[in-house]
C-alpha positions as CSV (number, residue, x, y, z in Angstrom):
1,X,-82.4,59.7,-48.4
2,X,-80.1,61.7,-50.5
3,X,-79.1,65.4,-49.3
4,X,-80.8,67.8,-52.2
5,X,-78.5,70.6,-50.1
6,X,-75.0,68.4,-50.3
7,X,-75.9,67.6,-54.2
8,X,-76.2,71.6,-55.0
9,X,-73.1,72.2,-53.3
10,X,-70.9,69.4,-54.9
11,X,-72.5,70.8,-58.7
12,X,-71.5,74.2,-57.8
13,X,-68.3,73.0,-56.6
14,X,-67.6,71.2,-60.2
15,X,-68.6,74.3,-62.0
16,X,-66.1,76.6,-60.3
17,X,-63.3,73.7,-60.9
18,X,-64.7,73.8,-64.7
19,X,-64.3,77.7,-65.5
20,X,-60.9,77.2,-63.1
21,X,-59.2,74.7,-65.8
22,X,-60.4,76.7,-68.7
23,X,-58.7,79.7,-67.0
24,X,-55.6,77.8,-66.8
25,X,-55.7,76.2,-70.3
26,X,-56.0,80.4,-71.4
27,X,-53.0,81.1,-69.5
28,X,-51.2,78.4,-71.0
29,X,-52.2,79.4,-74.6
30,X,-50.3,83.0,-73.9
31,X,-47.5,81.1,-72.3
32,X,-47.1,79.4,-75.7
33,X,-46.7,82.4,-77.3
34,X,-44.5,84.2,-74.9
35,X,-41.9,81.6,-74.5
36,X,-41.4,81.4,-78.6
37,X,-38.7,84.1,-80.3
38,X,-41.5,86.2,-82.0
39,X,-44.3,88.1,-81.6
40,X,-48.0,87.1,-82.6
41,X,-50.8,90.1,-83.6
42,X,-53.8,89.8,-80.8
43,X,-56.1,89.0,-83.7
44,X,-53.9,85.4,-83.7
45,X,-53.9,84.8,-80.6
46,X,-57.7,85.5,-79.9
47,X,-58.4,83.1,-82.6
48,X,-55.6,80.5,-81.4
49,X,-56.7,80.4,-77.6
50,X,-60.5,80.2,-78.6
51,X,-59.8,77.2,-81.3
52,X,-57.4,75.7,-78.7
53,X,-60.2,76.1,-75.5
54,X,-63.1,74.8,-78.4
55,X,-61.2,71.9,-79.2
56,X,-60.7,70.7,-75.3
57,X,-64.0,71.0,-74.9
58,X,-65.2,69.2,-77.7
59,X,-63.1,65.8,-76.3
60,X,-65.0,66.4,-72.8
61,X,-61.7,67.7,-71.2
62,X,-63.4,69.8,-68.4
63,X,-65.7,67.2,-67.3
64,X,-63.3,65.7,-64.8
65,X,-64.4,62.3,-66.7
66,X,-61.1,60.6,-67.3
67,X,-60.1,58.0,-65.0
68,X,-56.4,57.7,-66.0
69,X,-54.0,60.2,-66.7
70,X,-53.4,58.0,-70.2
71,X,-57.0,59.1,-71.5
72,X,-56.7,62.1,-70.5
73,X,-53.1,62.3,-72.6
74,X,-54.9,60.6,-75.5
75,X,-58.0,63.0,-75.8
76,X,-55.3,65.7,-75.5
77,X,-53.3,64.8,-78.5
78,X,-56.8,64.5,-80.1
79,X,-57.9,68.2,-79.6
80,X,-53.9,69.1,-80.7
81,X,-54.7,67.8,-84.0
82,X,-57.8,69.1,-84.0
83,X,-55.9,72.6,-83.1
84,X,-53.8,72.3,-85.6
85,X,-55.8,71.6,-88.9
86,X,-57.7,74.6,-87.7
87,X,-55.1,77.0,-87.3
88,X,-53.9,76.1,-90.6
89,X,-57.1,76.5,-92.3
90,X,-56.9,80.0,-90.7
91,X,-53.7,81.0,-92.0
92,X,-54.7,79.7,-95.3
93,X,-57.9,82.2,-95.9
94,X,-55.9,85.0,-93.5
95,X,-52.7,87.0,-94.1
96,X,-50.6,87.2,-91.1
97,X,-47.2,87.1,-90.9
98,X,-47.0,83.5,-89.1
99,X,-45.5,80.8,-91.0
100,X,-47.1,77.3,-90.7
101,X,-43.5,76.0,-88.6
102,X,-44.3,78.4,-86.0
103,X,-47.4,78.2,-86.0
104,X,-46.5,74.2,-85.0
105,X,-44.0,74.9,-82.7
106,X,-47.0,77.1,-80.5
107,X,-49.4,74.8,-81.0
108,X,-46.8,71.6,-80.2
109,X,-46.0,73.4,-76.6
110,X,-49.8,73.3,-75.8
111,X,-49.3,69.5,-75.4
112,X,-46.7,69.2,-72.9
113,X,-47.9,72.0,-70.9
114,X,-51.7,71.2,-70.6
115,X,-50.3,67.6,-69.9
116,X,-48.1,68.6,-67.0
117,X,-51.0,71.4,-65.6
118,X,-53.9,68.7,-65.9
119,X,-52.0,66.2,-64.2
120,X,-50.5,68.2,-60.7
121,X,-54.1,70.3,-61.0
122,X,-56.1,66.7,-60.5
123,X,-53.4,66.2,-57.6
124,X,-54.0,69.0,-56.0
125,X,-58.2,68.3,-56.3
126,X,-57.4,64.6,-55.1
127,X,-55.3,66.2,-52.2
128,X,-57.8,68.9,-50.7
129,X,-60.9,66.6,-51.6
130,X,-62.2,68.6,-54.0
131,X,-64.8,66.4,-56.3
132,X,-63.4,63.4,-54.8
133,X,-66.3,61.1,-54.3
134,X,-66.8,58.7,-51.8
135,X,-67.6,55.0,-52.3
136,X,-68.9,52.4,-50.7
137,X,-67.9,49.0,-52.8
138,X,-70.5,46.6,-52.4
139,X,-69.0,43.2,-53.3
140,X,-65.3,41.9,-51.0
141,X,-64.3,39.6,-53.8
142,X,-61.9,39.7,-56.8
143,X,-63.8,42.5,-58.6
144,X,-64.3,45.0,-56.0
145,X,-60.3,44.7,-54.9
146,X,-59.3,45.0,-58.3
147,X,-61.5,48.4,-58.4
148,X,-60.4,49.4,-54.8
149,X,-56.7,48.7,-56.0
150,X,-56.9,51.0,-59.7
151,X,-59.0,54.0,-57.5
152,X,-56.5,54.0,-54.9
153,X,-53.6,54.1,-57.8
154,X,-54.5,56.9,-59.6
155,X,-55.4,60.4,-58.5
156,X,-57.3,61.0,-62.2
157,X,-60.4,59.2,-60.6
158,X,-60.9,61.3,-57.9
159,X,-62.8,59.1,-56.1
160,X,-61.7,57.0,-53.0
161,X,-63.3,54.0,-51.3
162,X,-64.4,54.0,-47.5
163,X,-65.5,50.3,-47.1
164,X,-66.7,47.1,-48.4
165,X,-70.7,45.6,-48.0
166,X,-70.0,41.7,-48.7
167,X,-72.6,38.9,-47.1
168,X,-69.9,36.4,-47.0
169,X,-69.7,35.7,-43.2
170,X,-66.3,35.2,-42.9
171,X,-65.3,38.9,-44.2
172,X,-67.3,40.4,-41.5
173,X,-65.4,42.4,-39.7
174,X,-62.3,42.1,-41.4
175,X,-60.7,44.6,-43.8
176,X,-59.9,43.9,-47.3
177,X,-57.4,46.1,-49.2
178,X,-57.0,48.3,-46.2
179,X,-60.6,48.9,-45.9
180,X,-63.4,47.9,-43.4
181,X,-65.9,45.1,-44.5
182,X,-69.0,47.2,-42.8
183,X,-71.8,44.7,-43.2
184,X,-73.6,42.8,-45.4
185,X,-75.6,44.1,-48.4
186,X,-78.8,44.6,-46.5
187,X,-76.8,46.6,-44.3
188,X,-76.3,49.5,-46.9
189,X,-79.0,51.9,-45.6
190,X,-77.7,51.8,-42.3
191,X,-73.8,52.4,-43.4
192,X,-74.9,54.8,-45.9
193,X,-76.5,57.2,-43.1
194,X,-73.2,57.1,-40.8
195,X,-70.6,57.8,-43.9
196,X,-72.6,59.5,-46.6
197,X,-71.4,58.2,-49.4
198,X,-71.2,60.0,-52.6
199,X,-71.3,56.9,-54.5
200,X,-71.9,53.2,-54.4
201,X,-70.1,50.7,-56.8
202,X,-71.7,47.1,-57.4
203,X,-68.9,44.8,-57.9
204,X,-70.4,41.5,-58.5
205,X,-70.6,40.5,-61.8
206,X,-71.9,37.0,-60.5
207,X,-75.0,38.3,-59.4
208,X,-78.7,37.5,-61.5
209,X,-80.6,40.0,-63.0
210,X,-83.0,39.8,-60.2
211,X,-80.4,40.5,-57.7
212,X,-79.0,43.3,-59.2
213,X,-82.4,44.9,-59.5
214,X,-83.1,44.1,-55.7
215,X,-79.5,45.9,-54.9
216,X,-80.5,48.9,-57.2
217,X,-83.5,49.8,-55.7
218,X,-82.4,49.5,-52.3
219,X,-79.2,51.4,-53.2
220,X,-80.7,54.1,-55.2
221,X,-82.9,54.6,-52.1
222,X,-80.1,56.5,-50.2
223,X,-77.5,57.3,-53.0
224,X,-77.5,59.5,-56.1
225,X,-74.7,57.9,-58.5
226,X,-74.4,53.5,-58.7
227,X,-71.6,52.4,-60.9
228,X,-71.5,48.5,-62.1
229,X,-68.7,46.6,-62.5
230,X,-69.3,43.8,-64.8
231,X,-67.3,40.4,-65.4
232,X,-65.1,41.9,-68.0
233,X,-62.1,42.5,-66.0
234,X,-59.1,41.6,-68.6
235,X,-61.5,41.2,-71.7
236,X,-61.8,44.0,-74.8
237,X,-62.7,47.3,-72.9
238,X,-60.8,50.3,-74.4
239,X,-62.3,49.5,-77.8
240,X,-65.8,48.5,-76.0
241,X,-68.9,50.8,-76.6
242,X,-72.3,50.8,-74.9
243,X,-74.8,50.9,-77.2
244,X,-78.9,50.6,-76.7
245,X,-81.3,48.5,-78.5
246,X,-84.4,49.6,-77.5
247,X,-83.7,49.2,-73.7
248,X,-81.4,46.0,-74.2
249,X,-77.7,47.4,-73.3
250,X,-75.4,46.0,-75.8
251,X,-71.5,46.3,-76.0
252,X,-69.8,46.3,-79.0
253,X,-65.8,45.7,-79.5
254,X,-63.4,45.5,-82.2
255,X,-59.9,44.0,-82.3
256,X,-57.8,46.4,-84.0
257,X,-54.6,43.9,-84.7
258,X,-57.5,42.0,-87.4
259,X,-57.1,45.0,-89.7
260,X,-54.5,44.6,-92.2
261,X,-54.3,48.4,-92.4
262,X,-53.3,48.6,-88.6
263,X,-50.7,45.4,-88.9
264,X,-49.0,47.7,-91.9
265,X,-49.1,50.9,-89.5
266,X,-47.5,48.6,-86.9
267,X,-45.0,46.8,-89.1
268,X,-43.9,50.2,-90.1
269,X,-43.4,51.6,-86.8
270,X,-41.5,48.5,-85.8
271,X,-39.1,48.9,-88.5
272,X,-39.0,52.6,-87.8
273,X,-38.5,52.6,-84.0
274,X,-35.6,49.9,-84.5
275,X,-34.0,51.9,-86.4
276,X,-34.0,54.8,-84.4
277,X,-33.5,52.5,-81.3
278,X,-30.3,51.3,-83.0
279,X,-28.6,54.2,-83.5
280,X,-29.6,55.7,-80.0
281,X,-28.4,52.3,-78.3
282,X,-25.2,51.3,-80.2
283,X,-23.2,53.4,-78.2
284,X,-23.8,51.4,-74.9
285,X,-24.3,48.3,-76.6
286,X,-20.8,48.4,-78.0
287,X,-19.5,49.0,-74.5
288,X,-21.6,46.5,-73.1
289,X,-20.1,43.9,-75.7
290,X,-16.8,44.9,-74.5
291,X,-17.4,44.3,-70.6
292,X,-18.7,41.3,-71.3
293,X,-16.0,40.0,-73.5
294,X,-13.4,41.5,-70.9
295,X,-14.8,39.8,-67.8
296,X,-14.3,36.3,-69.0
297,X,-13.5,36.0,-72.9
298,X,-16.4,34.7,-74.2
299,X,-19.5,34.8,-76.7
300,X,-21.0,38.1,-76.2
301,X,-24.3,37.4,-77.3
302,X,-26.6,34.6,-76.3
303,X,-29.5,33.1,-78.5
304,X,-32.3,31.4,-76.7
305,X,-35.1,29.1,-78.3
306,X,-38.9,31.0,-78.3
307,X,-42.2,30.9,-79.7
308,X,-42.6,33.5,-82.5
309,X,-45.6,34.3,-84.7
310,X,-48.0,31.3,-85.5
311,X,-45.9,29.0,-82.9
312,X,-43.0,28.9,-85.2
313,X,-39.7,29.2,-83.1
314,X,-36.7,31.3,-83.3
315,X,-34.0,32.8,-81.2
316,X,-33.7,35.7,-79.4
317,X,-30.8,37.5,-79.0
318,X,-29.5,38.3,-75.8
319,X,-26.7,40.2,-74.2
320,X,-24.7,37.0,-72.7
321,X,-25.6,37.3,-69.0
322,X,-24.5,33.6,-67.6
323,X,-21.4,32.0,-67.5
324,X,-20.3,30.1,-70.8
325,X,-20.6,26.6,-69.1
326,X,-24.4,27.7,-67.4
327,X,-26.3,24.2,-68.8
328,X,-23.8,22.0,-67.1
329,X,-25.0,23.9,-64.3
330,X,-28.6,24.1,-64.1
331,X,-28.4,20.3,-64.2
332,X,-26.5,20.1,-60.8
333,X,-28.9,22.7,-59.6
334,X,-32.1,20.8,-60.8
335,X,-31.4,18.0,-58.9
336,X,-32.6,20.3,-55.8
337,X,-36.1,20.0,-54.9
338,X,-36.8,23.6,-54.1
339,X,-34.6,24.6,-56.8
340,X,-36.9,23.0,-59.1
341,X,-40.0,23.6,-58.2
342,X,-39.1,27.6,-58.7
343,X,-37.6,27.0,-62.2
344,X,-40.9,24.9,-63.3
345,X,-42.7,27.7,-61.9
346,X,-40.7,30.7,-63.8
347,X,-38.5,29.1,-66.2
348,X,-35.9,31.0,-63.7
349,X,-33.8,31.8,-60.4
350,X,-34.3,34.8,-58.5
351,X,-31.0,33.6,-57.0
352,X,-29.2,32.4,-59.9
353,X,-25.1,31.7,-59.2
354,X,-24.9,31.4,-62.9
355,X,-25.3,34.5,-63.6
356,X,-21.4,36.6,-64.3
357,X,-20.8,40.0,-62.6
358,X,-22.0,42.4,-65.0
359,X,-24.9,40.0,-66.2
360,X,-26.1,40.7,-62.4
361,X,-26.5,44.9,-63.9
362,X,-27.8,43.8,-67.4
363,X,-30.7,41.6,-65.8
364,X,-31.8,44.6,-63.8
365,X,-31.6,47.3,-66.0
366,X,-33.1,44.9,-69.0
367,X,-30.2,46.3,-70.3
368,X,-29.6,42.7,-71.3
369,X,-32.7,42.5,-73.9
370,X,-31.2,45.2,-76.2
371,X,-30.0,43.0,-79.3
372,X,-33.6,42.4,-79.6
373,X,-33.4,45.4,-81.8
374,X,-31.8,43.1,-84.3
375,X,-34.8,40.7,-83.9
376,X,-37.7,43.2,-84.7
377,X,-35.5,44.5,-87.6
378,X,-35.3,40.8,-89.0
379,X,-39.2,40.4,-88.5
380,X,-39.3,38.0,-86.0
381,X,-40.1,40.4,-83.0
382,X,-42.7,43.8,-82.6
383,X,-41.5,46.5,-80.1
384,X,-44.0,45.7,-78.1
385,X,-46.4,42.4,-78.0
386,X,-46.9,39.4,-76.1
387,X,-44.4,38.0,-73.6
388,X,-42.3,35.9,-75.7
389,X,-42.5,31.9,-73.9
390,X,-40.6,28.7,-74.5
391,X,-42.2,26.0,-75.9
392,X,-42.5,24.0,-72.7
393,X,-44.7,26.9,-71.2
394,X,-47.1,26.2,-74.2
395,X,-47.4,22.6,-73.3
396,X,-47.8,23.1,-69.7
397,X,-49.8,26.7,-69.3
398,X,-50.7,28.1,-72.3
399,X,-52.4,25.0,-74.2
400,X,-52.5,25.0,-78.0
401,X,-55.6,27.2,-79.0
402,X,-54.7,29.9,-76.3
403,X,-51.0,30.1,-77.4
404,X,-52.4,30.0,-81.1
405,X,-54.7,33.0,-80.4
406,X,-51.6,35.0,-79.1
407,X,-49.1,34.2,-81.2
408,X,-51.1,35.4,-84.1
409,X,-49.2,38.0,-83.9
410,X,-45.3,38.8,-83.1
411,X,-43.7,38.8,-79.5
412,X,-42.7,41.6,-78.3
413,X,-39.5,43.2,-76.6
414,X,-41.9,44.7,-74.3
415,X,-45.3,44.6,-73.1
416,X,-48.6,44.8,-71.3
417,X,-47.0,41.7,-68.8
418,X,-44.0,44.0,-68.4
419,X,-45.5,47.1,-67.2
420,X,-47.6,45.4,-65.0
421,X,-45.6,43.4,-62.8
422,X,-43.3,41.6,-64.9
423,X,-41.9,38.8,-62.7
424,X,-43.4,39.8,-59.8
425,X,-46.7,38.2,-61.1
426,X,-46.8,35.2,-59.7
427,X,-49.9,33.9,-60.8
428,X,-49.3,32.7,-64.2
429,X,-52.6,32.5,-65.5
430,X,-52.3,36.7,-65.3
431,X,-49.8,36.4,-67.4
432,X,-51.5,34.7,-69.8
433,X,-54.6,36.8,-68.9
434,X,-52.0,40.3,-69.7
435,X,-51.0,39.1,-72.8
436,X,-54.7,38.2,-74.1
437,X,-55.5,41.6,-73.1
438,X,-53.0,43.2,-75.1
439,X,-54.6,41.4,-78.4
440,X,-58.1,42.3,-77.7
441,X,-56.8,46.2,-76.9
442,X,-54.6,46.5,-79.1
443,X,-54.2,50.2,-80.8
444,X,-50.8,52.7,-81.5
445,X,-51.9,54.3,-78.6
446,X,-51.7,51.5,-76.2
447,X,-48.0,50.6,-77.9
448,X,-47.1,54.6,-77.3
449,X,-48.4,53.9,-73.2
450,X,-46.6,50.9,-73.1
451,X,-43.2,52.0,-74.1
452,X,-43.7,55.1,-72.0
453,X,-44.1,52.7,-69.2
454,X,-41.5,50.3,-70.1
455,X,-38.9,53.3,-69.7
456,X,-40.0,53.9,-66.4
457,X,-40.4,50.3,-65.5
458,X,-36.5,49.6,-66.6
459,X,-35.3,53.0,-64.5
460,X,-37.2,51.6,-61.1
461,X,-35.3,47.9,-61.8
462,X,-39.3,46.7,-60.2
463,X,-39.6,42.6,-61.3
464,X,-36.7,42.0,-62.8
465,X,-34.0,39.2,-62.1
């Protein structure tokens, strides 16, 4: 039966951590004002701190809810807005001698701040096992690793698994991600009194109604909190919303890239960020252009055949990475069995001799893909979006109506496939499965994330050859 005693002192617990991150969201209000070059009157900064604390908690930011540090950084921004408008509105009916700049400046530190002390304060609660739950995952197959995997990733979901319940016979016994396969399902009453779980996670979106009632009952026996993983892994979830029709659960989604008012807000921050991109990277693309031509004379760029929007192809520019004769090549390197199989597979060598000295730096610092600036300036490419293919991939993976539904809109320089693995995927039906993601979730924030990622995905050189 669940422990009334251990359920009192885990709420306590979450209250103290509650008033504990409002204190330190306080102290980082005043901090905003100390570190800028002028003073503020206490009236002000009463009114800022309580606006600032107000606005947190109206986007649930002290109910430990977020999963990933990227919702958390998106409610944040949120409640900065919010901040914001309010403050103004204050210095508009109040006279204080705070300019609206300033007043933007204090508020803009907030964000960076709270960011830095939410994230290393959820660290240090993950570290000491404070709120971290305990789960048992009942289900060994594709949907309870995949959970196991994203809980053991992230800190922000303070939660961590202790074993698997599966009835498949041959997992008995065995461990699966690391963990122990304890039993079978029946068996969860008996597990549950020798590791007191805090929670217990049904991953088995196969299972009938029936038997997810039978598991519920039994579980809900012994355990205060079930979570359900449903068969929606890789399908619209950030824009998903449960709703309730008179008992009937229903989930509602949107696709955000069928607005024509989001595909202008996109199109213009295409145009916008390859702008700016272009003036940050034309210093080390002009030196890049020059190593290149001084290692063996010739072209600098490199234009390769792709599927752009609606199927139609184009070229994408490249930093020239191969020597100039590298088709003559391939041919004498097809003719290996092994060889081929891998380039069928990838459309690529992870041991390629074509590739020239400095190409060998360009590939893994994707230093190489920077003329694709010039693409997304001429239209034919997005900043980020899906993982721009040859046509031979749409013939033998993709098939016609899935490359159709993709390609609706522009490939991208970068993408959900490239912060999640890039090459190292080797199951190319992911691939496809990353990309259809991406249109289904598509919002600016999710672009924001993925370039955030993609810098940090190009500084650890992980995937790419």
């Amino acid at each position: 039966m669940v422990s009334q005693k251990s359920s009192l002192a885990n709420h306590l617990s979450y209250y103290f951590l509650m008033f504990a991150q409002i204190f330190l969201d306080i102290c980082l209000c005043q901090i905003c004002f100390l570190i800028m070059p002028f003073t503020v009157e206490f009236g002000v900064r009463v009114f800022f701190t309580g606006a600032a604390i107000s606005c947190l908690a109206f986007y649930g930011l002290y109910g430990f809810k977020n999963w990933t540090f990227w919702e958390e950084t998106s409610l944040v921004f949120k409640a900065w807005v919010l901040i914001l408008v309010i403050n103004i509105l204050f210095l508009c009916t109040e006279r204080f001698g705070l300019s609206a700049f300033r007043l933007f400046m204090s508020v803009s530190l907030l964000v960076p701040l709270t960011l830095t002390a939410r994230y290393y304060f959820r660290l240090m609660l993950f570290r000491f096992g404070l709120l971290v739950k305990s789960v048992i995952i009942l289900g060994a197959g594709e949907a309870g690793e995949i959970f196991a995997q994203r809980i053991s990733s992230s800190p922000f979901t303070l939660r961590k698994a202790i074993c698997f319940l599966d009835d498949d016979e041959s997992k008995q016994g065995g461990e699966v991600c690391g963990l122990p396969v304890a039993g079978k399902l029946s068996d969860f009453g008996k597990v549950q009194s020798e590791v007191k779980a805090d929670e217990a996670v049904i991953a088995i979106p196969t299972a009938t109604r029936e038997e997810l009632t039978e598991m519920l009952n039994d579980v809900e026996e012994y355990i205060e909190s079930v979570l359900y993983v449903p068969n929606m892994y890789m399908l619209t979830v950030s824009t998903a919303t449960m709703r309730n029709l008179d008992g009937m659960p229903v989930i509602s989604s949107s696709q955000g890239l069928l607005n024509p008012i989001n595909r202008f807000f996109k199109t213009v921050i295409d145009y916008v960020g390859g702008v700016v991109a272009l003036l940050l990277a034309s210093p080390i693309m002009i030196y890049i252009a020059w190593k290149i031509k001084r290692e063996d004379g010739g072209r600098i760029f490199f234009g390769h055949a792709r599927v752009g929007q609606y199927l139609k192809p184009f070229k994408v520019l490249k930093f020239r990475t191969m020597v100039e004769n590298a088709e003559e090549i391939l041919k004498e390197m097809l003719k290996d069995e092994n060889l081929r199989r891998e380039f069928e597979e990838a459309f690529k060598f992870k041991d390629d001799k074509r590739i020239t000295h400095i190409g060998k730096f360009l590939r893994r610092t994707s230093l190489d893909e920077l003329p694709q600036i010039f693409n997304v300036l001429k239209g034919e490419m997005s900043l980020t979006g899906p993982r721009p293919i040859v046509q031979k991939e749409v013939e033998l993976y993709y098939g016609y109506e899935t490359a159709r539904h993709i390609f609706s809109v522009k490939p991208g320089m970068t993408g959900y496939w490239q912060v999640s693995g890039r090459n190292d995927v080797d199951n190319y039906q992911q691939r496809i499965e990353f990309d259809l993601y991406y249109i289904h979730n598509w919002s600016v924030w999710l672009d924001i994330i993925i370039m955030i990622r993609t810098v940090k995905e190009v500084f650890n050189g992980s995937g790419a050859y």
